[in-house]
C-alpha positions in Angstrom: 22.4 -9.3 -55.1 20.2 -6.1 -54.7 17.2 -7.8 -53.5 19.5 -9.7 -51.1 20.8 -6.3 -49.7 17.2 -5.2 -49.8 15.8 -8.2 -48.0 18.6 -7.9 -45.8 18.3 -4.3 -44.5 14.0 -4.8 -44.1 14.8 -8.0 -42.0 17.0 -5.7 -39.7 15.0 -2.7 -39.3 12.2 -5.1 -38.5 14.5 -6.7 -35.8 15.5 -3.7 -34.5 11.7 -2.3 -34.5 11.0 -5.4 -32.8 13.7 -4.5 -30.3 12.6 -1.1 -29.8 8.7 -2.8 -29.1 10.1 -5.1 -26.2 12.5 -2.3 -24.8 9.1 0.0 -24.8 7.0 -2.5 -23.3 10.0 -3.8 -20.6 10.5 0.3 -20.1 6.4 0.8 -19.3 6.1 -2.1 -16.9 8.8 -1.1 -14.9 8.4 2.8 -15.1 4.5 3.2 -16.2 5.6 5.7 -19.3 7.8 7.9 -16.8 10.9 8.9 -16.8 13.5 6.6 -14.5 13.2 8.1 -11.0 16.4 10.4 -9.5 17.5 12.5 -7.0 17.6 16.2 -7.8 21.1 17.6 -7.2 21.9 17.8 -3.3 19.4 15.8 -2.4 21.3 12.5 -0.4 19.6 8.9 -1.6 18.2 7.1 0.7 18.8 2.9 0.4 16.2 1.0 -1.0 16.9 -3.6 0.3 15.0 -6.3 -0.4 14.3 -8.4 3.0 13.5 -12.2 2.7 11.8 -14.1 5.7 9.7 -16.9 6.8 5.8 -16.5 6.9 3.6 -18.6 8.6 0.7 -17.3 7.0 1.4 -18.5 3.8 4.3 -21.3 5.3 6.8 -20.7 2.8 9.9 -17.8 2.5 8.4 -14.2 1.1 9.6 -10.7 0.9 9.0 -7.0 1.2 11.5 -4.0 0.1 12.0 -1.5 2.6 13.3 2.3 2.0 15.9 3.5 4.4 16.4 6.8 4.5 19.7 8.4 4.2 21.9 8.8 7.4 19.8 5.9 8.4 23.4 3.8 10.3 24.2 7.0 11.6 20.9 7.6 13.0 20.9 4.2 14.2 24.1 4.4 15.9 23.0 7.2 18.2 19.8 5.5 19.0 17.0 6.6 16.9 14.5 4.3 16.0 11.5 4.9 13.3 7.5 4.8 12.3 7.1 2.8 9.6 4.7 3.4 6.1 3.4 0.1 4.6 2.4 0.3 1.1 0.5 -2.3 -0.3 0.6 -2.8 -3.8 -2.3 -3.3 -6.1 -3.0 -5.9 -9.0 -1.5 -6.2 -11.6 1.4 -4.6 -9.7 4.6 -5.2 -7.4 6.7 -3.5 -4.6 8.9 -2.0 -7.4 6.3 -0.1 -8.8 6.1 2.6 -6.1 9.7 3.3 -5.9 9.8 3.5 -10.2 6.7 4.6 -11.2 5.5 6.4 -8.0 8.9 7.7 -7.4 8.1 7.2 -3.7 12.3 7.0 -2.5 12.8 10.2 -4.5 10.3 12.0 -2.9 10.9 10.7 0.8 14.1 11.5 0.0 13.5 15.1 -1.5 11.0 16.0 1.7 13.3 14.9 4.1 16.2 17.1 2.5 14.1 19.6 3.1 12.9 19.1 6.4 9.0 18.5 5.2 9.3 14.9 7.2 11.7 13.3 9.9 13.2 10.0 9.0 10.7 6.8 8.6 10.9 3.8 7.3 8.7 2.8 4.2 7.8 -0.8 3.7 6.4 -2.6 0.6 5.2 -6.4 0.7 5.7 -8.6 -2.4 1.4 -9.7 -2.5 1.7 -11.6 -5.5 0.4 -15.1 -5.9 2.7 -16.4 -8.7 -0.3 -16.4 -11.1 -1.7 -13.8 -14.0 -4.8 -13.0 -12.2 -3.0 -12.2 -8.7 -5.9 -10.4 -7.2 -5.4 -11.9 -3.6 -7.4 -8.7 -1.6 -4.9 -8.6 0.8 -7.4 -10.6 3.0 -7.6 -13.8 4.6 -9.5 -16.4 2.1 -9.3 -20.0 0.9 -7.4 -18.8 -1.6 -4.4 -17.5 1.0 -3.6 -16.0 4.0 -2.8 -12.9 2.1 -4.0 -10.3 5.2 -1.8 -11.9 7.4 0.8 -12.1 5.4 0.7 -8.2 6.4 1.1 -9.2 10.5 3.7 -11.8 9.4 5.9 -8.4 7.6 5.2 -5.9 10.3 6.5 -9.2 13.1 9.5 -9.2 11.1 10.1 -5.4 10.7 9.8 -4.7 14.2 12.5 -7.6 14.9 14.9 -6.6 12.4 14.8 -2.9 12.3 14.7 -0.3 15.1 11.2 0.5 14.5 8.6 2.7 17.2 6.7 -0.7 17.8 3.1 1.0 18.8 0.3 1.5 16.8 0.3 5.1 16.4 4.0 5.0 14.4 2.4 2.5 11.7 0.6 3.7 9.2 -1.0 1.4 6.2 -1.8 2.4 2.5 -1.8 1.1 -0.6 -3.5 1.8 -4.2 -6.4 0.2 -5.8 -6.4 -3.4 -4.5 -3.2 -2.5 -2.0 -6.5 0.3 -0.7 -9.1 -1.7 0.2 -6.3 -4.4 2.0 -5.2 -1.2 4.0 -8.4 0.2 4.4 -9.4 -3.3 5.8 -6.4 -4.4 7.8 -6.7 -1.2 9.8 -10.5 -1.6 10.9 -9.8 -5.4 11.7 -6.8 -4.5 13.3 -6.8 -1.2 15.2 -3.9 -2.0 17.5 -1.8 -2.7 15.1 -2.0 0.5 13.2 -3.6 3.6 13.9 -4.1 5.7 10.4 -4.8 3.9 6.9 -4.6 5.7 3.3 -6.7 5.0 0.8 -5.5 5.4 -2.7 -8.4 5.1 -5.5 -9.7 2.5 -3.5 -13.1 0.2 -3.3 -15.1 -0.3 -0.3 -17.5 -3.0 -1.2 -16.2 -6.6 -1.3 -17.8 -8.6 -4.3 -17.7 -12.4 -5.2 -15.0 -12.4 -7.7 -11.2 -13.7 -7.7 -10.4 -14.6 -3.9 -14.2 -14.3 -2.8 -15.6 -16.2 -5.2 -18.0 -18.3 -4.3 -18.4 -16.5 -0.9 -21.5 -15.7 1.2 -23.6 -12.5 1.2 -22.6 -12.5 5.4 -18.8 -13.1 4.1 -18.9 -10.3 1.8 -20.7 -7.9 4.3 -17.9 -8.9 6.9 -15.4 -8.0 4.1 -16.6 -4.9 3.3 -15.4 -2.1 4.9 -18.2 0.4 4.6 -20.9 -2.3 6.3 -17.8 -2.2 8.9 -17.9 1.3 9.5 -22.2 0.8 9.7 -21.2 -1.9 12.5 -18.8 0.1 13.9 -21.2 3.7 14.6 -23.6 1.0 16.1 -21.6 -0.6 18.7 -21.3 0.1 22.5 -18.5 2.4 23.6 -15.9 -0.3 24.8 -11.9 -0.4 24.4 -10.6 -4.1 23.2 -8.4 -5.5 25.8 -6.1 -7.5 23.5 -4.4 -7.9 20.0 -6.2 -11.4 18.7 -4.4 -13.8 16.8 -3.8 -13.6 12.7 -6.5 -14.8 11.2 -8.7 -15.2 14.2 -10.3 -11.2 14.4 -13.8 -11.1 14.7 -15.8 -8.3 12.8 -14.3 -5.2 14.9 -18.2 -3.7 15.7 -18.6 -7.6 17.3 -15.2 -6.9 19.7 -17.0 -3.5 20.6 -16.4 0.0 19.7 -12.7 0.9 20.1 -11.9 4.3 21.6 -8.6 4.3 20.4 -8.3 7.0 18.2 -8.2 6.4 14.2 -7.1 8.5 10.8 -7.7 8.2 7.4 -6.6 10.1 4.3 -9.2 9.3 1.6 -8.7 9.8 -2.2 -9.6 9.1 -5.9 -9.8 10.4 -9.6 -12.2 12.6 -11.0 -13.5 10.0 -13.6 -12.4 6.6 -12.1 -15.4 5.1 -11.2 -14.4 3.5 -8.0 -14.8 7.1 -6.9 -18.3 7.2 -6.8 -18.3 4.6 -3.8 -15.7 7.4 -2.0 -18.3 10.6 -0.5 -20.6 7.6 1.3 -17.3 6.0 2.8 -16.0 9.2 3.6 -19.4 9.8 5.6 -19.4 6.4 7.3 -16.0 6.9 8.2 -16.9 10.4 10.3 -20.3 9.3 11.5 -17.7 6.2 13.0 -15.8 8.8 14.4 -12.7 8.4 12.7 -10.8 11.5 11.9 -10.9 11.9 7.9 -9.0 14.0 5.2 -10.4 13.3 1.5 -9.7 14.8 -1.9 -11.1 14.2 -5.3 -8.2 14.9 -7.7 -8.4 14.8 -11.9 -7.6 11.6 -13.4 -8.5 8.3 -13.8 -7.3 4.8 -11.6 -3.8 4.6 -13.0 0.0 6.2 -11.8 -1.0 9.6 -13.5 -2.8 10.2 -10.3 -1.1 8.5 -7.7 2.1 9.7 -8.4 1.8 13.1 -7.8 -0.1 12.2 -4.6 3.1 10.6 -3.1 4.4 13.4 -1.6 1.7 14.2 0.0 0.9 10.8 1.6 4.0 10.8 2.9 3.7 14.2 4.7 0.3 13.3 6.0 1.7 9.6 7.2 5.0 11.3 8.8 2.3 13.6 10.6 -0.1 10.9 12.2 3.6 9.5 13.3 4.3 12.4 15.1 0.7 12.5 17.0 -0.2 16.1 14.2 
């Protein structure tokens, strides 16, 4: 009977260790090792909705979340309308991640109490491919339409909200993967948004996951720092038209664009994706694009982009309001 009771009571603290293991690991998916993100006292919550719609680019239903900020119906009601942040997320990752472990509606939501930012919208779209690997660049490959998927959520944005539908009120970052998409998107498509962030990104496009197999000439056209080299050679000439998804010629081949560009440029002390950052950061200027960049401690994980969320949004919120 005692070996019974014994057997019995190991076989339930192993349960419940086992328990404890899968509540952990369920807990540091969702949250990164953080604490569950939450308003400090005072400070109104703004509304965090998952939006499904139709895109082309990938012909099937997908979705983004988008952060409304508090007072948002009211503001509405009297007329106001709103820039928008896109954040694109990185891989392995998800649009959840930068409201849980990046805290980002608690901070928009802390800054605007306080009257660091006016009201914007912030938009995250769901990039994932439905497999482990997932690493779709945010670009435009036989593997997907994954870049203008992008267009296809900012189309739909601009219909359903009451957004400022110019260039200069959209601004485009992301981390890691999510980076080099907005880093990319933004030099491929400079009426379409006017300021990208770069969080811990990569500026060289190899053949691996969605580019494998590609060409050297692919990779170059994919890489935004032989963009920028394109782009400080190129004639003075403003583009005349926004072209098609999927149908943008390499931006130094459409001509210089005179329409004005910002970039907020950052990475981890000992990530090595850093060490590709001071000779983007250079191409950028000599391209004439107006550039902030930091080198922070830390390595390529939420330890460093988290604390970085509030200022992103400041900086964002700024190029919105022409600062």
């Amino acid at each position: 009977m005692r070996r019974l009771l014994v057997r019995g009571t190991v076989a339930a603290w192993i349960a419940l260790g086992a328990l404890g293991v899968l509540r952990y690991g369920q807990g540091y998916a969702q949250y990164r090792g953080f604490p569950p993100p939450k308003d400090p006292a005072g400070v109104a919550a703004g509304q965090i909705d998952r939006v499904r719609f139709a895109s082309a680019a990938l012909g099937g239903e997908r979705s983004y979340d988008v952060y409304l900020p508090a007072g948002y119906r009211r503001d509405v009601a009297r007329g106001q309308r709103f820039g928008v942040l896109y954040l694109l997320h990185g891989n392995p990752g998800n649009p959840e991640l930068y409201f849980n472990a990046g805290r980002v509606g608690v901070a928009a939501d802390t800054l605007l109490a306080h009257h660091r930012i006016t009201p914007m919208l912030i938009v995250v779209p769901d990039g994932r491919d439905g497999t482990w690997r997932g690493d779709t660049e945010w670009a435009d490959t036989p593997h997907g339409r994954y870049g203008s998927l992008v267009l296809d959520v900012v189309r739909d944005v601009d219909r359903r909200f009451p957004t400022i539908a110019n260039r200069r009120h959209r601004v485009i970052g992301g981390y890691s993967m999510g980076a080099y998409g907005a880093v990319q998107l933004t030099l491929s498509h400079p009426r379409i948004f006017g300021a990208f962030e770069s969080w811990s990104g990569y500026f060289r496009q190899q053949a691996t996951y969605s580019f494998s197999g590609a060409s050297p000439a692919t990779l170059r056209a994919a890489s935004p720092i032989d963009e920028l080299h394109r782009l400080a050679k190129a004639p003075p000439a403003v583009a005349r038209r926004v072209p098609a998804p999927g149908s943008a010629p390499p931006l130094a081949r459409r001509h210089r664009s005179r329409l004005p560009l910002a970039a907020y440029v950052y990475g981890g002390d000992v990530d090595p994706e850093t060490a590709q950052m001071p000779a983007f950061v250079r191409a950028l200027r000599r391209a004439g694009i107006t550039t902030s960049s930091r080198i922070v401690p830390g390595r390529h994980d939420w330890a460093v982009w988290r604390p970085m969320v509030p200022t992103m949004l400041r900086w964002a919120n700024a190029r919105m309001a022409g600062r």
